[in-house]
N, C-alpha and C positions, 0 to 999 in steps of 0.2 A: 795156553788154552784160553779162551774167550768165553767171557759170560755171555748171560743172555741177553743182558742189559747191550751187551757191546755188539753182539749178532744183532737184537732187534734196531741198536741205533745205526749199524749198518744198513741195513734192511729198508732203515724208513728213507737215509741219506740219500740208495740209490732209487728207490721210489721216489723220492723228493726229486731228484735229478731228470728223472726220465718224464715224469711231468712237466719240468722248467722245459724239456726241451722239446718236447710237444708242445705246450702253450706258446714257446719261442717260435717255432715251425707254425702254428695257426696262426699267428701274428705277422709273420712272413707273406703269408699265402693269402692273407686278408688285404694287406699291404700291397702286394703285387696285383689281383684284383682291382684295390679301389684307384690303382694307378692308371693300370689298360684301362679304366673305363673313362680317367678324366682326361689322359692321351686320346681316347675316341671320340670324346663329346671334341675338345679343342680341336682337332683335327675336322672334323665335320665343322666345326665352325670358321674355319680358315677354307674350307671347301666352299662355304655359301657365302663369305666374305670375296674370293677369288669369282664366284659367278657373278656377284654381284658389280665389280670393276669389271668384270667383262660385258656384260650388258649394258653400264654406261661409256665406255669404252667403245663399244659399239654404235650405241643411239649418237656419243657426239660426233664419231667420224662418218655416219649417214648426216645428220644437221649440217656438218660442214661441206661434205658434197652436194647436199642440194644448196648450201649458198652459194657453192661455187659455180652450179649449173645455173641458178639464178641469173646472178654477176654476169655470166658468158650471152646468155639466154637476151639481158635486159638491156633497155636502154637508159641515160641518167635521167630520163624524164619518167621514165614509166618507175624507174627505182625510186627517182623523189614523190611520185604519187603514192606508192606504197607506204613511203615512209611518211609521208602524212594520213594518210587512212589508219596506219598501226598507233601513233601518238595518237588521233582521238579513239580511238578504240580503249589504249589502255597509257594515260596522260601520267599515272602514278611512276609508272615502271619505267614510260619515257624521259620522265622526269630525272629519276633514281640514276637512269645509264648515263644521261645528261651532266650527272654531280660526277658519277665515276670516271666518264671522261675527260673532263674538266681536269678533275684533282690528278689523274694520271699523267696530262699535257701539261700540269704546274711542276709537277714532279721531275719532268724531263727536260722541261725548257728550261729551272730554274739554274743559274749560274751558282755553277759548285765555287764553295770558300773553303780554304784549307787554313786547318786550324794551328 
């Protein structure tokens, strides 16, 4: 026969239980929430990441068809007048491709040594 002391610490034991696992299950369900919503934000941001490579993706292969219409279009006089009107236009940036050429023609011409 069981006291009252062992009925009440029964009692409290499975109250104690069924709370843990409510508070377990809220913890769960909170959990699961704050997941879907960072899988959404990330998602959305890999959406506007993706649009955004598509749009320059876009803009460079329009750039390279009109140089290529250009090219087709031009003679190398009217292309070297151009390309003197663009250097004084913008002397910095002509400059800038000027060094990048450069160093990219050292880079290829340079005779490879094996070490």
């Amino acid at each position: 026969m069981q006291t009252n002391i062992e009925k009440t610490n029964q009692e409290d034991s499975g109250t104690l239980r069924e709370r843990a696992r409510s508070d377990i299950q809220d913890l769960k369900e909170r959990a699961s929430s704050r997941l879907d919503q960072a899988t959404t934000s990330v998602g959305r941001g890999v959406e506007r990441a993706g649009d955004a490579v598509d749009n320059a993706t876009h803009t460079a292969a329009d750039g390279v068809k009109r140089a290529g219409r250009y090219m087709q279009e031009s003679d190398p006089a009217t292309m070297a007048d151009d390309f003197v009107e663009l250097a004084r236009k913008h002397p910095g940036a002509t400059l800038c491709v000027g060094i990048g050429l450069g160093l990219l023609a050292g880079r290829v011409f340079r005779p490879r040594t094996t070490r």
